[in-house]
TIKELO-21407 format. One record per residue (C-alpha): x, y, z; residue in three letters. Coordinates in steps of 0.25 Angstrom, whole numbers, plus 5000, padded with zeros to 4 digits. Layout:
<recs>
XYZALA;...
</recs>
This chain:
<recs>
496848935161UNK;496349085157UNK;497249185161UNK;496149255168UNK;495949125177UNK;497449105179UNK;497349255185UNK;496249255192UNK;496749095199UNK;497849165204UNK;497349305207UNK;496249255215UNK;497049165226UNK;498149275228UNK;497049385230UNK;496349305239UNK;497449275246UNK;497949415247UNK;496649455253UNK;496549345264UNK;497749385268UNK;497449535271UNK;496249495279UNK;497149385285UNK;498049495291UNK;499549485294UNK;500149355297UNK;501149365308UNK;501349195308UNK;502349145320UNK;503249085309UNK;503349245303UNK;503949295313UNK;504749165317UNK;505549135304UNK;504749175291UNK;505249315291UNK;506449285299UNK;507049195289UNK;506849255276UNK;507349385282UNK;508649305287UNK;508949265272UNK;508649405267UNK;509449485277UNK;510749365278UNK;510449335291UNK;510749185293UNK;511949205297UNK;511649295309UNK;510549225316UNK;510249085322UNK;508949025323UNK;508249165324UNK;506949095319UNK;507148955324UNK;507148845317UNK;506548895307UNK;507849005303UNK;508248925293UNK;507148875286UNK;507248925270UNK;507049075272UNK;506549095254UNK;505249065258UNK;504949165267UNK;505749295257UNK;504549345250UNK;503849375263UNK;505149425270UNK;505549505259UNK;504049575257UNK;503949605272UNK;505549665275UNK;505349745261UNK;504049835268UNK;503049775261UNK;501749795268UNK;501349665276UNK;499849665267UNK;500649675254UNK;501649555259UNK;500449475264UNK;499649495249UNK;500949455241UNK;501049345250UNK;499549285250UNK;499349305233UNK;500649225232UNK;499949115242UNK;498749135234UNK;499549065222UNK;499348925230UNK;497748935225UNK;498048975212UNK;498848845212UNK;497848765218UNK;496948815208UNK;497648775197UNK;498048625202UNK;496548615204UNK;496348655189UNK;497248565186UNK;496748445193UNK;495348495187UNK;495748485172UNK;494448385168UNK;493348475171UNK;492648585165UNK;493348725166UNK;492248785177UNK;492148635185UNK;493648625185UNK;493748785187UNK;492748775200UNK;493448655205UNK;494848725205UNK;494348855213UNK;493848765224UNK;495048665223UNK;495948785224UNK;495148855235UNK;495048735243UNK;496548725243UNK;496748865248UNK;495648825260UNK;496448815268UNK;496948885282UNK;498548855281UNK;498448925268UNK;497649045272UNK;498249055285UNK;499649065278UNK;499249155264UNK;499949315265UNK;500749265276UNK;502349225279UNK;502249075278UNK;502849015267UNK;502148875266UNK;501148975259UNK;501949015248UNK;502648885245UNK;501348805242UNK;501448905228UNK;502548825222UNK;502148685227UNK;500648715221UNK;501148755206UNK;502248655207UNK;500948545208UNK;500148635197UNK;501448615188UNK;501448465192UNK;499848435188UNK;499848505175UNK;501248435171UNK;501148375158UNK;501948285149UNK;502748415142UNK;502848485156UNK;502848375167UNK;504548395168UNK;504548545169UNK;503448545176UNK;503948455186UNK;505148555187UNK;504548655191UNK;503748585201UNK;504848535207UNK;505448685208UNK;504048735215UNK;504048625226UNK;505748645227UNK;505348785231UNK;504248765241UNK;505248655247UNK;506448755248UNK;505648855254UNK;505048775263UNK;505548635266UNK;504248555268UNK;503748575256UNK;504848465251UNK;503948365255UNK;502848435243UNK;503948425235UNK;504048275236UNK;502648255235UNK;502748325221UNK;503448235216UNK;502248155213UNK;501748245206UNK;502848255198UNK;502448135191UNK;503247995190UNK;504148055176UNK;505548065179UNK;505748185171UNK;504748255180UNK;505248185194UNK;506448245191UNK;505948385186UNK;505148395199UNK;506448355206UNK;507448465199UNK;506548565200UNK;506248555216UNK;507748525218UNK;508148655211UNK;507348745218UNK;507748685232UNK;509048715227UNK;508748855223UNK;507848905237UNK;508348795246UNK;509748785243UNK;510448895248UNK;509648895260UNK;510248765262UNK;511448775259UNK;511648865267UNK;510948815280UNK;511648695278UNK;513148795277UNK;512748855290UNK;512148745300UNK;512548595291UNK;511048585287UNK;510348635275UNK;508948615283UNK;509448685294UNK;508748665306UNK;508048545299UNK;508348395297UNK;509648415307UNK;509548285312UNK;510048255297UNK;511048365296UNK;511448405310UNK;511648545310UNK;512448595323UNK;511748705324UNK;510248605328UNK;509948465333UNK;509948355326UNK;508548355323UNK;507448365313UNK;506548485314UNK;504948435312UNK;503648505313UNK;502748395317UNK;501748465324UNK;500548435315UNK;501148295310UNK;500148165311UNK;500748055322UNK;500547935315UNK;500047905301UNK;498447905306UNK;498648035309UNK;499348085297UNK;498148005289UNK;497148095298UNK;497648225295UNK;496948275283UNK;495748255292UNK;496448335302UNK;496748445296UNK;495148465297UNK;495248505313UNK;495148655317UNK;496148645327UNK;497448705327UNK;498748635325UNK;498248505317UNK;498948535305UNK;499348695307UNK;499448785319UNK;498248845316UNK;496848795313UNK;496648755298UNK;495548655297UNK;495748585282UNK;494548495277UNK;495148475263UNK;495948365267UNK;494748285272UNK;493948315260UNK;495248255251UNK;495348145259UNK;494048125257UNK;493848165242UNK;495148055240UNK;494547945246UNK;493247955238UNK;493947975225UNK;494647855226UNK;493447775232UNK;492547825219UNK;493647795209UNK;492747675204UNK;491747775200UNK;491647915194UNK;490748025199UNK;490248095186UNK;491048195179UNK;492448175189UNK;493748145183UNK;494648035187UNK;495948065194UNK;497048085183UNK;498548075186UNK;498648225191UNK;497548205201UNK;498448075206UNK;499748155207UNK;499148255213UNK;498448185224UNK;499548085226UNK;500448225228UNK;499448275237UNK;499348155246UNK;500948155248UNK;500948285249UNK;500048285261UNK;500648165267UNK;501948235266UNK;501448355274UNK;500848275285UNK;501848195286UNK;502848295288UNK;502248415295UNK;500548425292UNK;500948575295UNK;499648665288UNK;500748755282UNK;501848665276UNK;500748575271UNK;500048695266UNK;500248635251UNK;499248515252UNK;498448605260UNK;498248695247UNK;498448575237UNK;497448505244UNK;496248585236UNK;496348545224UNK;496548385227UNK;495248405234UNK;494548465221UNK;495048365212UNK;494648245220UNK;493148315222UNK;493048325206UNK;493548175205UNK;492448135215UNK;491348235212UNK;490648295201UNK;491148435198UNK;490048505203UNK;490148415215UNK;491548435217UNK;491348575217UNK;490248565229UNK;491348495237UNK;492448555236UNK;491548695237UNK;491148635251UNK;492648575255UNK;493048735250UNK;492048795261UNK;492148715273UNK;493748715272UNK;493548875271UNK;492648895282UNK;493348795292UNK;494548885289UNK;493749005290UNK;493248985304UNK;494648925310UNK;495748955304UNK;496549085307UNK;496849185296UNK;498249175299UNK;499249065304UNK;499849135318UNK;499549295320UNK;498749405312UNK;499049545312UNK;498549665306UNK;499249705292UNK;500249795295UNK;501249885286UNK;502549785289UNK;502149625293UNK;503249635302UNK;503049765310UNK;504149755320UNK;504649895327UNK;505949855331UNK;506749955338UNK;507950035332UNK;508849955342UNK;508549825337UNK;508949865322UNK;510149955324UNK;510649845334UNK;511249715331UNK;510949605340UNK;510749465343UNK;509449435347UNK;509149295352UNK;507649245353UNK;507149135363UNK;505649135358UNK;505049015350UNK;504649135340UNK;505849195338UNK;505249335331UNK;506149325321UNK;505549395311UNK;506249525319UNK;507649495312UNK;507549585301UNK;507149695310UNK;508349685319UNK;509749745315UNK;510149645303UNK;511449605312UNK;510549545323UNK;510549405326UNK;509349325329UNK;509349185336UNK;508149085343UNK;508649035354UNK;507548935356UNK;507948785355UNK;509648835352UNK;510748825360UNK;512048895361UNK;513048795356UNK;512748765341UNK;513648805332UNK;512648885325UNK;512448965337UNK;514048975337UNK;514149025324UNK;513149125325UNK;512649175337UNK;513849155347UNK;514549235339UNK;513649355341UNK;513349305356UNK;514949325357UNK;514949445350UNK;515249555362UNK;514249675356UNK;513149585352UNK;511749645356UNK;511049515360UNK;509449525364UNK;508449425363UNK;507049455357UNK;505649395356UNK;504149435358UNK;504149365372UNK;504949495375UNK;503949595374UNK;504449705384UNK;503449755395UNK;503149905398UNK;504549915405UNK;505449875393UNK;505649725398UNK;505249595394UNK;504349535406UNK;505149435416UNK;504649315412UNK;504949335397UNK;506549365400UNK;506449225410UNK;505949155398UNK;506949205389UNK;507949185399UNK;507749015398UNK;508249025385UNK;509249145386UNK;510249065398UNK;510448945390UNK;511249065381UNK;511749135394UNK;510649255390UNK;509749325396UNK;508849445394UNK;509049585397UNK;507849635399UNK;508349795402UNK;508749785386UNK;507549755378UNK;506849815366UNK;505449785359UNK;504949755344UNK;503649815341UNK;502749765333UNK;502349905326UNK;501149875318UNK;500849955308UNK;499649965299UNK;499150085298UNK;499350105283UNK;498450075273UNK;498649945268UNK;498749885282UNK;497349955287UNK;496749895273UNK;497249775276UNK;496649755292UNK;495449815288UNK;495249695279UNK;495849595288UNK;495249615302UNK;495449685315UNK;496949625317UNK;497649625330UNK;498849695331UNK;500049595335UNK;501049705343UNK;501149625355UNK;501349495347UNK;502449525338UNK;503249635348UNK;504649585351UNK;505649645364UNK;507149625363UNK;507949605375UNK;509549615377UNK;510149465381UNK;511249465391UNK;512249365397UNK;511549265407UNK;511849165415UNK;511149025417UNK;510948945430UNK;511948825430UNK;510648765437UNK;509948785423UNK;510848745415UNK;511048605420UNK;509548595420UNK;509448615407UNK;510448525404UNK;509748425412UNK;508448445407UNK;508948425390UNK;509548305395UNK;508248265396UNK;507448335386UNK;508648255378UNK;508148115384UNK;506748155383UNK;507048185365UNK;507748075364UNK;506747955369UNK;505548025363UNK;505848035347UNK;504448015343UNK;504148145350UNK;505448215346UNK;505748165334UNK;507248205336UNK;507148345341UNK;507848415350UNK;508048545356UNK;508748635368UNK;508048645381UNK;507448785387UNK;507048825399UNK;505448825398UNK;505048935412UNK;505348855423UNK;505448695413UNK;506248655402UNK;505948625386UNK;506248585374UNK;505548665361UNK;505548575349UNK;505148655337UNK;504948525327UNK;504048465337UNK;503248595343UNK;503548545356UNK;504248575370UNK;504848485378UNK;504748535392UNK;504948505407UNK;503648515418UNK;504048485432UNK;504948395429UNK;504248325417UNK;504648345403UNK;503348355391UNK;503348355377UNK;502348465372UNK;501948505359UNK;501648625356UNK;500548625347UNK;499748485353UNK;498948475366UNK;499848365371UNK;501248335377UNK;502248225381UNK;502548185394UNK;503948145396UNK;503848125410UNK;504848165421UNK;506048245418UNK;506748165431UNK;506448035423UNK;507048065410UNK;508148125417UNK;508447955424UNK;508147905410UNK;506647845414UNK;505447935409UNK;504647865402UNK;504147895387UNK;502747975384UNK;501947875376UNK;502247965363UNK;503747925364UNK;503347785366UNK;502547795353UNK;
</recs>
């Protein structure tokens, strides 16, 4: 390939991806704010050893992944310049695409294979995940880069370079599997592509092991030094850690119940409602149109359509990786994000079976018109961003914390299923953060690393949150200390409300680059009221004996309740809170909440319109409730 063309495939994508992301605006996604900036900042500034479950479950998920868009935003860089960086770096996904559709478009004339390539690579990028997520914190975005040149690598092996090559794409899907661990189900699929040799088999698999032992190792290792599992929370029902139930973490919120359903869900993924495979709405048509394109190449292989190629052995690899792939990811989590690699790779299979069924200028005219309507279905649908939008401002993180909270030391204990905390590196570098949401007091984590500093007699303990926001007198409102209260008694805590501080959110873009920036992105709101946080002092409390036992009463039933219902369940537990004047269970793997209603216990999802009826809490209490019909099932 010229080197002009080589310049222009990858100049091209990363500009118009740094521009989209400008008019986008400032991503400010949940999972930011929660963990992606949280935990890359915990390994940067050695803070592992100080807090416990400050962001959840998700504390201890490998923090690598997230360093270049920690170590942008904590150095000052100006949150345009991060985004830009970011989004041409994405932008490398279509220069990929592009060059596996050259690839798998070798037979044809340089302007028919040259056309067919843009619109294969274009109708890879058409989708919402991707756009949703380009200049932004998620990783999913980034990881796709090494999975898509380790498949390049694999296409274009030949006989002299099949077993280097193989190494090396084994070390590209090793490191999107270290960074993030669903990607290890790509890396298996690879191995088809790898090819049936020993030599490259085992290349591919040397290769993927030695960068798992490079990026993942230590992170490990070390997780498995301090709780007893190197997946820590994850797969404890194998190794079970102390310090969690016995349990296996899932996302199962978009996964098909039965195998009609996982067959039907390419052609799902075609509705504009939210939550069929993503939280928000991202219509895909591609799918269809390869399901489609499949079935009538192998119904027409009796006959040739003039001027189209026969499927060679790359074309069967590939599309045989592709199906796996895609199986895979349905059958593990049909998550828009961590499926976001077939999402891209599904492009170019498209344009190579249009060119197999249809005459080149034929197959242009349908891949032109699978390109449009997927654009325009997204255009008119689909958000710009995945969660919130905000105006550009100098830092991405503008939080005006108070000079108490960085001189002071403190522990800070969060209740909120949000835990904010992307504040840590804001706060004094010896305070403490810990969720309370779903812990109790007696692990031997919590021993080992908060007691101690509970115990400790001059340790400033507060709690914070966005729930907390103070009012014009300095407090947080009534009903928000109550809530707070349901979680703090199980600790023996409650709020002082006559101690409190707020965290503004300051914005600031009056400089240059950030009025450029909104000028060409739109009339944003400002978020102030949405990312303000308060901090309150916690004090000794005292629980009602009353309370207690009916707590204890009402797990023994929640207990029950888990255990006859595996199907529903699948093995997870949790600790039970108070819920206003009811009781529930939150279960993050299964984006439900067990609760109580007048005396009857449902099951509801968070993210579908239906819920479980479990019946009388009396009933299961005598051992006598019978099953819903999805237990029975």
């Amino acid at each position: 390939m010229p080197a002009g063309r080589v310049v222009a495939a990858i100049a091209v994508p990363a500009t118009l991806c740094a521009a989209w992301s400008v008019f986008a605006g400032k991503d400010l996604n949940w999972d930011l704010l929660h963990y992606h900036y949280y935990i890359a900042g915990a390994l940067a500034d050695g803070r592992f050893g100080q807090d416990y479950f400050a962001a959840s479950t998700q504390s201890y998920l490998n923090p690598l992944g997230y360093l270049p868009f920690f170590l942008m935003v904590s150095s000052g860089w100006h949150s345009v310049l991060v985004s830009v960086a970011l989004a041409a770096a994405h932008g490398i996904n279509v220069t990929l695409l592009y060059g596996i559709a050259r690839n798998l478009l070798a037979h044809r004339n340089a302007t028919d294979r040259e056309i067919l390539s843009v619109l294969g690579a274009a109708l890879g990028a058409a989708s919402a995940i991707f756009w949703t997520t380009v200049g932004t914190s998620f990783v999913d975005v980034l990881l796709t880069v090494p999975m898509l040149a380790a498949v390049a690598l694999l296409l274009g092996a030949r006989p002299g370079n099949a077993t280097s090559r193989s190494a090396w794409a084994g070390a590209l899907f090793g490191v999107a599997a270290s960074l993030k661990y669903s990607n290890a189900f790509f890396a298996l699929a690879a191995l088809v592509l790898a090819g049936t040799r020993l030599r490259s088999l085992a290349a591919y698999a040397g290769g993927g092991l030695a960068a798992v032992v490079v990026l993942a190792g230590p992170w490990l290792v070390l997780l498995y030094r301090k709780f007893g599992n190197p997946f820590f929370p994850h797969l404890n029902a194998l190794f079970r850690s102390p310090d969690f139930p016995a349990m296996n973490l899932s996302i199962s919120r978009y996964v098909p119940e039965d195998l009609g359903a996982a067959l039907a869900f390419p052609f799902r993924m075609m509705s504009p409602e939210n939550l069929t495979y993503a939280e928000i709405s991202a219509p895909d048509l591609r799918f269809t149109a390869f399901a489609i394109l499949a079935v009538a190449v192998g119904a027409s292989r009796a006959w040739r359509s003039p001027g189209a190629a026969r499927l060679g052995a790359n074309d069967a690899r590939l599309f045989a990786f592709f199906a796996l792939a895609l199986a895979l990811w349905i059958w593990t989590s049909a998550n828009g994000r961590y499926g976001l690699f077939v999402l891209l790779l599904v492009g170019p299979c498209v344009a190579r079976l249009a060119d197999r069924l249809l005459p080149p200028r034929a197959a242009r005219g349908a891949l032109l018109v699978i390109v449009a309507a997927q654009v325009a279905a997204c255009a008119m649908i689909s958000p710009a961003r995945w969660f919130v939008v905000e105006r550009w401002t100098r830092e991405w993180l503008p939080f005006a914390v108070p000079e108490r909270a960085r001189r002071e030391p403190a522990l800070y204990l969060t209740v909120e299923t949000q835990s904010m905390s992307a504040i840590a590196p804001f706060l004094h570098p010896e305070s403490s953060l810990v969720n309370l949401r779903g812990h109790r007091g007696d692990t031997p984590g919590w021993k080992r690393i908060v007691g101690p500093r509970l115990a400790h007699e001059g340790t400033r303990v507060r709690t914070l949150g966005r729930g907390l926001r103070l009012a014009a007198d300095g407090r947080p409102r009534p009903d928000v200390v109550e809530g707070y209260a349901s979680t703090l008694r199980r600790f023996g805590l409650r709020v002082d409300p006559s101690d409190c501080f707020a965290i503004g959110w300051q914005v600031n873009d009056q400089d240059a680059l950030s009025r450029w920036a909104n000028a060409l992105s739109g009339e944003l709101p400002s978020r102030e009221k949405v990312f303000s946080l308060a901090s309150c002092a916690l004090v000794a409390g005292t629980r009602d004996p009353g309370e207690a036992a009916a707590e204890a009463r009402v797990s023994r039933i929640f207990d029950r309740i888990e255990r006859s219902c595996p199907a529903l369940f699948r093995g997870q537990t949790t600790v039970t809170d108070r819920y206003g004047a009811e009781w529930s269970r939150t279960y993050t793997g299964l984006d439900a909440r067990l609760e109580t209603h007048a005396g009857r216990v449902v099951l509801a999802p968070f993210f579908r319109p239906v819920y479980h009826d479990f019946g009388n809490l009396a009933d299961w209490e005598r051992g006598n409730a019978p099953l819903p019909p999805a237990c029975r099932g």
